[in-house]
N, C-alpha and C positions, 0 to 999 in steps of 0.2 A: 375965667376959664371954667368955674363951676357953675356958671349958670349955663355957659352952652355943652357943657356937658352933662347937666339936668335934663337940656331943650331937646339935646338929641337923645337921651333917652326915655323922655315922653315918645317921641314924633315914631322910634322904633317900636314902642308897646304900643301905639296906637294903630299904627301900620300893622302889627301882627295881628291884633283882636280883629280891626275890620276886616280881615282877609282868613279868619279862620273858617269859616261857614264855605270857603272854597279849599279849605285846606282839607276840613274833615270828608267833601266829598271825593275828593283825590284818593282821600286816606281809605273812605267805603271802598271804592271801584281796586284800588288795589290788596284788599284784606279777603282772604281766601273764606269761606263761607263754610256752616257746621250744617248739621241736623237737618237734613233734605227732609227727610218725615217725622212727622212730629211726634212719634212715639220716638225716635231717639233723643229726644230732649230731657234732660234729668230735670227734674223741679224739686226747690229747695222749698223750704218750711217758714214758714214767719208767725209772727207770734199775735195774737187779735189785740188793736189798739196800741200797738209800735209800732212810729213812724220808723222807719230802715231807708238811710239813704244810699244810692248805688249812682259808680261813677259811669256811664255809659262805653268809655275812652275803653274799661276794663272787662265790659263785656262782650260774649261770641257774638259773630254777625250770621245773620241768617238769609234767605232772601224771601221779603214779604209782599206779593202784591205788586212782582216783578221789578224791585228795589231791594236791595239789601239796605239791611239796618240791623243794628246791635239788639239785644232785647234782653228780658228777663224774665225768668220763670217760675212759678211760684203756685206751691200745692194750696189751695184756697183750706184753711180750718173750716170744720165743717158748723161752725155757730157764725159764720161772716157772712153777710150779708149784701156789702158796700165795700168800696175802695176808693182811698182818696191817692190822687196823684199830683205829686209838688213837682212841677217843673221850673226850677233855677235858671237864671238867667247867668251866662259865660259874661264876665268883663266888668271893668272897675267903671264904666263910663256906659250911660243907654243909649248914648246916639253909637256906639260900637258893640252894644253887646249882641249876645245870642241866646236862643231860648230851642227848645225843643217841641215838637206838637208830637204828646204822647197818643197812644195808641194803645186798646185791649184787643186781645183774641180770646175767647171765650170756650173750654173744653170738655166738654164731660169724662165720666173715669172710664173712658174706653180712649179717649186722647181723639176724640171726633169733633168737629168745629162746630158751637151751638151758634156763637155771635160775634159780630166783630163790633165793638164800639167806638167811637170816636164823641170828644168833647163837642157838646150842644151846642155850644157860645158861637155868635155869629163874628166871624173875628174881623171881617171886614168894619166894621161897627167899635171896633176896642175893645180888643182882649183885656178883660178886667185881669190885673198885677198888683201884686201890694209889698210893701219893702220891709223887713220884718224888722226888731229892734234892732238886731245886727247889723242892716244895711242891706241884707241879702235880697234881691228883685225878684220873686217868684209868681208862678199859674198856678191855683188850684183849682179842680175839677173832682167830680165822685161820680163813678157807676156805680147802678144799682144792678146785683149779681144774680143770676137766673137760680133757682130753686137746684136744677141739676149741674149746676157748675161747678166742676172738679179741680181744673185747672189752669192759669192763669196767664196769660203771655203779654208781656206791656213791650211797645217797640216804638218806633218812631217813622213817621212818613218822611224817607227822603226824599222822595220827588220834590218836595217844600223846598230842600236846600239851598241856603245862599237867595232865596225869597225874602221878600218883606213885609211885613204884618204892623199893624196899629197896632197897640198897648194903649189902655187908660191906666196909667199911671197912676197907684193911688198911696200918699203918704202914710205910713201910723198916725203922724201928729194932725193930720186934715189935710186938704188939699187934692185935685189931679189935675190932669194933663194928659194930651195926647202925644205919643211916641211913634217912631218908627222902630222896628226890631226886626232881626234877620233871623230865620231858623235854620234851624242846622240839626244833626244826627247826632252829634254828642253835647253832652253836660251831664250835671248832675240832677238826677229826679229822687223825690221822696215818695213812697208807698205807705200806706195804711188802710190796712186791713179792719172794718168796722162791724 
């Protein structure tokens, strides 16, 4: 009796994680949308060389790029240069998890759009990932930040959602592998400000 009540709840959490990447676009399409213009956007403060990680699930959604997506805002210190962004991979399992494809908007202090970035890496080709000592499966990427950039906006392309993307899989201890991975609108990402 306890093993198939282990079995089925394996087969339930596995069932949930591969189906969230359609779950979280449901959840976009029906989450009511903030800050039309982007001078009403408040941006918060972070500190230079502290990674701050933020749950996506708990931020306001906007519409970017005629997609809504959650996003974050963030007054750039004026000695930063770079920003790194950790994108976390959702799920205890890679053939089920999810990852998020971050996204910059780029502001001067009048709140006017200098740039929009998006990560270099050719993803068709294997998104380099690496599992950290924790276990934890993440993306990093760095922009390099314009001279007049004030203001910060990191969001996520949902058009992407419920898609699938290569990963190169890459150990701590050595080792990779090619993966499949689904993107989706929410996880958790890390920010550092350089």
């Amino acid at each position: 009796m306890k093993k198939l009540t282990s079995i089925t709840i394996l087969v339930i959490l596995l069932f949930g994680c591969a189906n969230s990447a359609k779950n979280d676009l449901a959840t976009l399409k029906s989450t009511p949308v903030c800050c039309a213009n982007l001078s009403d956007i408040s941006f918060a403060t972070q500190q230079i060389k502290k990674l701050t990680t933020f749950d996506l699930k708990n931020q306001p959604i906007r519409v970017f790029n005629e997609a809504k997506s959650p996003f974050i805002a963030i007054e750039k210190p004026n000695n930063s240069r770079f920003v790194q962004v950790f994108s976390y991979a959702n799920g205890v399992f890679i053939q089920t998890a999810t990852m998020v494809y971050p996204q910059l908007l780029i502001l001067d202090k009048s709140k006017q759009v200098i740039k929009h970035l998006k990560p270099y890496e050719a993803w068709q080709n294997g998104l380099p990932t690496t599992l950290d000592l924790a276990g934890n499966l993440y993306y990093k990427t760095q922009f390099t930040l314009p001279e007049e950039a004030k203001y910060l906006i990191f969001y996520t392309d949902s058009s992407l959602n419920n898609k699938k993307t290569t990963i190169n899989w890459r150990s701590q201890v050595g080792g990779s592998e090619y993966r499949q991975l689904t993107l989706t609108s929410f996880a958790k990402i890390g920010i550092k400000l350089l």
